[in-house]
C-alpha positions as CSV (number, residue, x, y, z in Angstrom):
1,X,5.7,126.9,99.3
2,X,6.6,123.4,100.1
3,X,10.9,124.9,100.7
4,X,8.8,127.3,103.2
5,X,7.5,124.8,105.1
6,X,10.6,122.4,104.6
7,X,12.2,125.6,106.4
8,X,9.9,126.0,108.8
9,X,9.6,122.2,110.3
10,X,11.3,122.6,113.3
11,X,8.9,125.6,114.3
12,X,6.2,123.4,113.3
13,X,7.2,120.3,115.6
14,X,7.7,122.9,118.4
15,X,4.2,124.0,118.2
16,X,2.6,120.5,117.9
17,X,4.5,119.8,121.3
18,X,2.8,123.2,122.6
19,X,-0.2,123.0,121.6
20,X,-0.2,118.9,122.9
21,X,1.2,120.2,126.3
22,X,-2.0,123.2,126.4
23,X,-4.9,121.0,125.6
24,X,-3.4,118.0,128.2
25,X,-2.7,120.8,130.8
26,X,-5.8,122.1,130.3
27,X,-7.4,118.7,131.3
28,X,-5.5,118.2,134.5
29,X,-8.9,118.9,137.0
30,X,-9.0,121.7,139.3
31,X,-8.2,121.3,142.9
32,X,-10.6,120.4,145.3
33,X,-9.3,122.8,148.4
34,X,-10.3,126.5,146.9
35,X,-8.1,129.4,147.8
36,X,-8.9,133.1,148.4
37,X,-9.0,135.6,145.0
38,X,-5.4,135.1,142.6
39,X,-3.9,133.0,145.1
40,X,-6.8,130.0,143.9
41,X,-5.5,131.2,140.2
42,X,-2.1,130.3,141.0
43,X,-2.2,127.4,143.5
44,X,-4.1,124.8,140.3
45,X,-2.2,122.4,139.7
46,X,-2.3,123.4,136.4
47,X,-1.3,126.7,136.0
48,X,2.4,126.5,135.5
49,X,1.5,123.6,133.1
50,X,-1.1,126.0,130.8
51,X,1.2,129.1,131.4
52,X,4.7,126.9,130.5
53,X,2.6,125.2,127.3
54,X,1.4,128.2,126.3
55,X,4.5,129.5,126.0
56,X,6.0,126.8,124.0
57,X,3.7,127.2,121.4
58,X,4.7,131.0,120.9
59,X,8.0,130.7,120.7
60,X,7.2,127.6,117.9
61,X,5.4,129.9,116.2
62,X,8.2,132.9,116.9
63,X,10.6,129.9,115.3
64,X,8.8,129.3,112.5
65,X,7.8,132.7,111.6
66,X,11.9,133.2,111.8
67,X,12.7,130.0,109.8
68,X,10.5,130.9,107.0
69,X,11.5,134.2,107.0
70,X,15.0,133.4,106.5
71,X,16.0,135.1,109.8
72,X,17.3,131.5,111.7
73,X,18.6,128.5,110.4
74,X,17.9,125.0,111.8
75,X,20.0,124.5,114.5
76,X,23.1,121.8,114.6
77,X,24.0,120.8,118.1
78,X,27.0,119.3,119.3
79,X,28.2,115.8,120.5
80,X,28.8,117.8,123.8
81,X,25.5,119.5,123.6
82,X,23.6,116.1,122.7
83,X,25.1,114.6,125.8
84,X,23.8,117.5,128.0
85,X,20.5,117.2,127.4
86,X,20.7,113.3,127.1
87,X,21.8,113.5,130.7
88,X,19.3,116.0,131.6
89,X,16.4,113.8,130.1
90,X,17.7,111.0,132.0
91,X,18.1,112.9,135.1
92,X,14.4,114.0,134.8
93,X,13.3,110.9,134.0
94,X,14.8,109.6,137.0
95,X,13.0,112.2,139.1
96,X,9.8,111.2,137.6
97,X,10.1,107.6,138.8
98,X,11.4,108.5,142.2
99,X,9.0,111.0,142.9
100,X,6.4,108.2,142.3
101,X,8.0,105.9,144.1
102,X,9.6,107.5,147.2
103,X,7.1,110.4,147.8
104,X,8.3,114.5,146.7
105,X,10.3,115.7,149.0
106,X,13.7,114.0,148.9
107,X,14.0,113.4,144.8
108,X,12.9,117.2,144.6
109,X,15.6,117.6,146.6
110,X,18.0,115.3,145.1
111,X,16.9,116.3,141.6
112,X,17.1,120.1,141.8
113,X,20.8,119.9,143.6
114,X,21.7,117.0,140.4
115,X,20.7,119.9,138.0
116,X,21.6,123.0,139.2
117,X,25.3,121.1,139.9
118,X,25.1,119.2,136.1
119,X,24.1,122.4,134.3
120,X,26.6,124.9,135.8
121,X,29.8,122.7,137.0
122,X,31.9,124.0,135.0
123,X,31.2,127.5,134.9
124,X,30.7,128.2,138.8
125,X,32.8,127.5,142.0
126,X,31.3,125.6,144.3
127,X,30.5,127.1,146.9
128,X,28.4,129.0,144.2
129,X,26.7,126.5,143.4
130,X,25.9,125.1,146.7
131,X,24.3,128.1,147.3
132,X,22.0,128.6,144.6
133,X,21.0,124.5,144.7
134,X,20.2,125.3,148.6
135,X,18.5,128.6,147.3
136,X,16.2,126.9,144.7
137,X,15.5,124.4,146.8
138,X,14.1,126.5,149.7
139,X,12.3,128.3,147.4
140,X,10.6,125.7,145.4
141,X,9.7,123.6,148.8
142,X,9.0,126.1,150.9
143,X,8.8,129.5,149.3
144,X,6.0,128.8,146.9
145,X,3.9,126.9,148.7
146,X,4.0,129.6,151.6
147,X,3.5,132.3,149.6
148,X,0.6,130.8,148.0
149,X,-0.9,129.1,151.2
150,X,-0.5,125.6,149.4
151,X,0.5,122.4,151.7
152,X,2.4,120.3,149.9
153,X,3.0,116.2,150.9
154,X,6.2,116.3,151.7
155,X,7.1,113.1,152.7
């Protein structure tokens, strides 16, 4: 029993980090300004946060149930892999500081171009990625919060 769990750890850590992200999102208060039917479902603040917590803790659970199963071993990354998401951390971290210092528009901005260039540099042209920076961008800023009816401080 105790090899099974030994197995299992890493789909155990994942679902202590899920179910830590659920019960804080679930905490984050409602928002004062109500919207019309779904649309007041989805424009919470803390939707994405319940629905992207929620989530972790499945696929900790999916992990786990894998692990102990013997269908997945624990995963060994890289020194390249380690430096990826060590820069990816600190590029989010970043954001999370400038967003609190200089407002959301512009680190949004800043950050999501940063991310979208760091994560596919190598495997794009470009012009590619350009685009799809530009893309998530004007979707995130302005897509969303149109479709939803949500004003957003932008500067």
């Amino acid at each position: 029993m105790a090899q099974k769990l030994k197995q299992g750890a890493e789909g155990i850590v994942i679902m202590l980090i899920g179910l830590f992200l659920l019960v804080n999102s679930i905490n984050i208060p409602n928002n004062p300004i109500k919207q019309e039917g779904m649309a007041n479902v989805l424009a919470q603040a803390k939707f994405v946060p319940i629905v992207m917590s929620a989530g972790v803790l499945i696929l900790g659970a999916v992990l786990f149930l894998k692990q102990v199963g013997g269908k997945d071993k624990s995963a060994s990354l890289t020194k390249a892999e380690w430096t990826r998401m060590g820069v990816v951390l600190v590029l989010t971290a970043a954001y999370i500081f400038a967003a609190y210092m200089f407002k959301f528009m512009i680190p949004t901005i800043v950050y999501a171009f940063a991310l979208v260039f760091f994560l596919n540099w190598k495997a794009r042209k470009s012009w590619q990625i350009v685009f799809f920076a530009i893309l998530v961008i004007a979707l995130g800023l302005y897509g969303m919060p149109l479709l939803i009816n949500l004003k957003i401080p932008m500067l």
